[in-house]
C-alpha positions as CSV (number, residue, x, y, z in Angstrom):
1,X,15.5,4.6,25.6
2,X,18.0,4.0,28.3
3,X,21.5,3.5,27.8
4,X,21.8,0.2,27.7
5,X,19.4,0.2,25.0
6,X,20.9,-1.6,21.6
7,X,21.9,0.2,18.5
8,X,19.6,0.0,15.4
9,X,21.2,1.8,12.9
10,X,25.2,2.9,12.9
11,X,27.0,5.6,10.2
12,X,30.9,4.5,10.5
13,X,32.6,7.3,8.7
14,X,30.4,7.5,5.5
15,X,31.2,10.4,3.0
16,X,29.2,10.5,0.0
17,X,30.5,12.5,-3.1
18,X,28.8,13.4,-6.5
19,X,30.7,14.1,-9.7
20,X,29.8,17.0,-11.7
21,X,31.5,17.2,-15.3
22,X,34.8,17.0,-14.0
23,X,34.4,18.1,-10.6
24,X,33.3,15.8,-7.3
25,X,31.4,17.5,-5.1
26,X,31.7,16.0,-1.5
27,X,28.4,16.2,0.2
28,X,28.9,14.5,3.3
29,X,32.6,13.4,4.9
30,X,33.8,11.2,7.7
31,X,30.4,11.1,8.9
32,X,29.4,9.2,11.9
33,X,26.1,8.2,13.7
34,X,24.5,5.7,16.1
35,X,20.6,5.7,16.8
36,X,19.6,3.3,19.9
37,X,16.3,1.2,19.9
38,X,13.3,3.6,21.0
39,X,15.8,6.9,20.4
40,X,14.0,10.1,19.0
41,X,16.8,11.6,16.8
42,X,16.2,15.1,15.1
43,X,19.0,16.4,12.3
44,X,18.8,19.6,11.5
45,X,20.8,22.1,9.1
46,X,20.2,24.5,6.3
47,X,19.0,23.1,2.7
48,X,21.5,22.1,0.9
49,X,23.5,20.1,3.8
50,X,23.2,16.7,2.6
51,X,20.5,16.0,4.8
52,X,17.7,14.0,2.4
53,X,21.6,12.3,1.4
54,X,22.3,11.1,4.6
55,X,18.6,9.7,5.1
56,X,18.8,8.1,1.8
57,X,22.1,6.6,2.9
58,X,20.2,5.5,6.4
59,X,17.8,3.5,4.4
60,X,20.3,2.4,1.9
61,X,18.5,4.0,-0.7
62,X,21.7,5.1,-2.0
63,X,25.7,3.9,-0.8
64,X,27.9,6.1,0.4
65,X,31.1,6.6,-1.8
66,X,33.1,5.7,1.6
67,X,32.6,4.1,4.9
68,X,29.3,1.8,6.1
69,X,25.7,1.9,7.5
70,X,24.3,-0.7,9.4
71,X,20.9,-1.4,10.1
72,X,20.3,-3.9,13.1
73,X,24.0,-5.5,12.2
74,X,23.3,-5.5,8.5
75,X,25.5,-3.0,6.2
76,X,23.8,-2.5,3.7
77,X,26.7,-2.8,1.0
78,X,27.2,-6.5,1.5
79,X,23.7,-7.3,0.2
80,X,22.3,-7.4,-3.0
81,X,19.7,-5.5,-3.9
82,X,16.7,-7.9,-3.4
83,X,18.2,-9.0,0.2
84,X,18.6,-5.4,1.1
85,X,14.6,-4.9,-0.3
86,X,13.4,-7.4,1.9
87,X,15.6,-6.1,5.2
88,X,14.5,-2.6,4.3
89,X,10.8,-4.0,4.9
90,X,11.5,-5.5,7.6
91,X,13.6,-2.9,9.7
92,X,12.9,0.3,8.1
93,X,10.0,2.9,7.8
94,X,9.9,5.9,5.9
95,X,7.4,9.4,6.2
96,X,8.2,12.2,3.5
97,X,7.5,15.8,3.6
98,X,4.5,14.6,0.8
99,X,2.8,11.9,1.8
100,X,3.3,9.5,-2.2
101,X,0.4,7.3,-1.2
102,X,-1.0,5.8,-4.1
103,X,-4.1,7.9,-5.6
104,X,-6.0,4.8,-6.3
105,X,-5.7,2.9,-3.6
106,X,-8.0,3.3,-0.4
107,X,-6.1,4.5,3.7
108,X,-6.5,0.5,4.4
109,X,-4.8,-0.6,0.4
110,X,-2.1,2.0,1.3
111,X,-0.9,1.3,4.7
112,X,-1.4,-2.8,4.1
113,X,1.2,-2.7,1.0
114,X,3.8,-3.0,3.1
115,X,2.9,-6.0,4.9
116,X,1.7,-7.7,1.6
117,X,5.2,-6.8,0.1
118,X,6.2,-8.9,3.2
119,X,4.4,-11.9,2.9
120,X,1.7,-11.4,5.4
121,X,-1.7,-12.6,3.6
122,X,-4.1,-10.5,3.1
123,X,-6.2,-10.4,6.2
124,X,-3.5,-10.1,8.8
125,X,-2.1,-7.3,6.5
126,X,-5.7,-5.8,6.4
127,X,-5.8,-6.0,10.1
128,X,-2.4,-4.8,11.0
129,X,-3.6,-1.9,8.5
130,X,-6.8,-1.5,10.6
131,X,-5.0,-1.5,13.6
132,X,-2.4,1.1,12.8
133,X,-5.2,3.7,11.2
134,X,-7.3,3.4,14.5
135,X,-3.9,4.4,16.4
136,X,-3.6,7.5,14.0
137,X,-7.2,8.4,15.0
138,X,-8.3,7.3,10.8
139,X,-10.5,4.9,12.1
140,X,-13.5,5.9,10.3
141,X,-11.9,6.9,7.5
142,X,-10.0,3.4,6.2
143,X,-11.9,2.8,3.3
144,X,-11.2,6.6,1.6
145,X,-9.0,7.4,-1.1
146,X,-6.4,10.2,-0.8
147,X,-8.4,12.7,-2.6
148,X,-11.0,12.0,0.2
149,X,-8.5,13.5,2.9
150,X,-7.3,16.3,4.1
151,X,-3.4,16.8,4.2
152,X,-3.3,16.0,7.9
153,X,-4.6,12.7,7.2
154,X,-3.2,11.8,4.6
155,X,0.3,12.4,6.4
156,X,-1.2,10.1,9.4
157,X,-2.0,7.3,6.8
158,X,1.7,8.1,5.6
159,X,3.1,7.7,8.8
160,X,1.0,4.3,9.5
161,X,2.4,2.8,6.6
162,X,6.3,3.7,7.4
163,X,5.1,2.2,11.4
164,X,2.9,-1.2,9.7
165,X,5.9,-3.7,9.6
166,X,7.0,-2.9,13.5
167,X,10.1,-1.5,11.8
168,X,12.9,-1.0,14.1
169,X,13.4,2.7,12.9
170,X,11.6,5.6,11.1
171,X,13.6,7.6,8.9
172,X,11.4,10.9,8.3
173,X,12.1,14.3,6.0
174,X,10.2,17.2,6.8
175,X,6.9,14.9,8.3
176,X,5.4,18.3,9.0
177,X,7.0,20.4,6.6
178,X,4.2,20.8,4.2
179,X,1.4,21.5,6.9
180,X,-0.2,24.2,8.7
181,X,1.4,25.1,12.3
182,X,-1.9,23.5,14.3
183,X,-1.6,20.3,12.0
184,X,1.8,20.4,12.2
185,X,1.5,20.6,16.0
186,X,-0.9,17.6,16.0
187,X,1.4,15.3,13.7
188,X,3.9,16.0,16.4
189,X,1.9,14.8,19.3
190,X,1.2,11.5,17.3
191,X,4.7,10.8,16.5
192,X,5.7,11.2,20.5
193,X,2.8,9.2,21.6
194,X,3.7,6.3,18.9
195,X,7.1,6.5,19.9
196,X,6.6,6.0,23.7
197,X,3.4,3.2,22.6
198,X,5.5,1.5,20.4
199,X,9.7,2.2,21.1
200,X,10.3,2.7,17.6
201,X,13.1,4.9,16.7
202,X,12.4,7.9,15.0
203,X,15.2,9.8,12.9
204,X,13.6,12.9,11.7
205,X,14.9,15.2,9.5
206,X,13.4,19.2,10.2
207,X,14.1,22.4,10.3
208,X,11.7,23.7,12.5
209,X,13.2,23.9,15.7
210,X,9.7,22.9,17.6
211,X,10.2,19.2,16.4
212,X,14.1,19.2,17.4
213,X,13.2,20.1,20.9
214,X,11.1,17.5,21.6
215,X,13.3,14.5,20.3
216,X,15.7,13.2,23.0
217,X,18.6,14.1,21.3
218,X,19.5,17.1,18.2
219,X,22.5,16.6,15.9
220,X,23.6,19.7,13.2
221,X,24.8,19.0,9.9
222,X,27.7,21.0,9.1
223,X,30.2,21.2,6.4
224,X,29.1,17.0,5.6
225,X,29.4,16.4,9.6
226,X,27.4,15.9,12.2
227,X,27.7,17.6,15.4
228,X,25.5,17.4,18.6
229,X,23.5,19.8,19.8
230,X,23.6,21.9,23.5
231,X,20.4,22.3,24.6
232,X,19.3,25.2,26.6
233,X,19.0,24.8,30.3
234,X,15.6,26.1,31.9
């Protein structure tokens, strides 16, 4: 990323407020956030922050109650919701703290839904599919069902589904979160080499403070805002 790079996603002052009985309860307010193409982004705060909100909002999996989110010049409020499907396919990638691959299908099925979703035929999605699992280091295991694979795998054939589609970025809560410290470690060296192999931009939700130092950039989210992060000098 340099800074010259173009923006892929921008928050412009996006709150997002849930009503309980008679009550609203503002989760995030006045919120603002631009991620450049090839920018490693962590976001870090305690649970309960709003931060799964504000990814949701990222991927316009949800709207904020105020303000806009663009993704590569599209806000995602003035589409409907099979438009905003298909550009979410297109642009977007997403890796959970549990993998939801589908039981039944094989590491190959999994990862080539995406592209299928987006029109590619078969083989070329079967073949983007291959590709992407050999970059993971699943080469050998494309033809095995979840149950087959450990949980370090089966996050790396989660995170080459969310990078299949050459998305412009990854949105990501806890990738890591729900795996031992040397998996954990491993996962991490993947996502940094994928990032410099591929210039993808990663937004990654964590709280462990291993993963926020190696992104280029760490934001906080406090009281619904985001605020940047001073990194030590060494």
């Amino acid at each position: 990323m340099t800074n010259n790079s173009p923006l892929v996603l921008e928050a412009h002052n996006i709150a997002r407020d849930y009503s309980q009985g008679e009550s609203v309860l503002p989760v995030l307010r006045d919120l603002n956030l631009a991620v450049a193409a090839g920018e490693k982004l962590a976001v870090v705060g305690v649970s309960g922050s709003g931060k799964t909100t504000l990814l949701n909002l990222l991927g316009g999996l949800d709207d904020p109650t105020a303000g806009s989110v663009n993704v590569c010049g599209q806000d995602w409020r003035s589409i409907d919701a099979s438009a905003r499907a298909q550009w979410r396919n297109k642009h977007v990638g997403f890796v959970y703290q549990f993998h939801h691959l589908l039981g039944e299908f094989s590491a190959l099925e999994n990862v080539a839904l995406p592209c299928l979703i987006g029109g590619a035929s078969v083989a070329e999605a079967q073949q983007r599919a291959t590709e992407l699992l050999g970059k993971v280091g699943l080469a050998e295991r494309v033809d095995h069902k979840p149950a087959e694979l450990s949980g370090g795998e089966r996050q790396r054939v989660a995170i080459a589904r969310a990078l299949v589609t050459s998305p412009s970025v990854v949105l990501m809560d806890e990738p890591t979160g729900n795996l031992d410290p040397h998996t954990a470690g491993v996962i991490l060296e993947l996502l940094l080499e994928l990032n410099r192999a591929l210039q993808i931009s990663f937004v990654v939700v964590t709280h462990d403070p291993a993963i926020a130092a190696r992104m280029d950039r760490s934001v906080k989210l406090i009281d619904g805002q985001l605020r940047d992060v001073e990194r030590a000098v060494v």
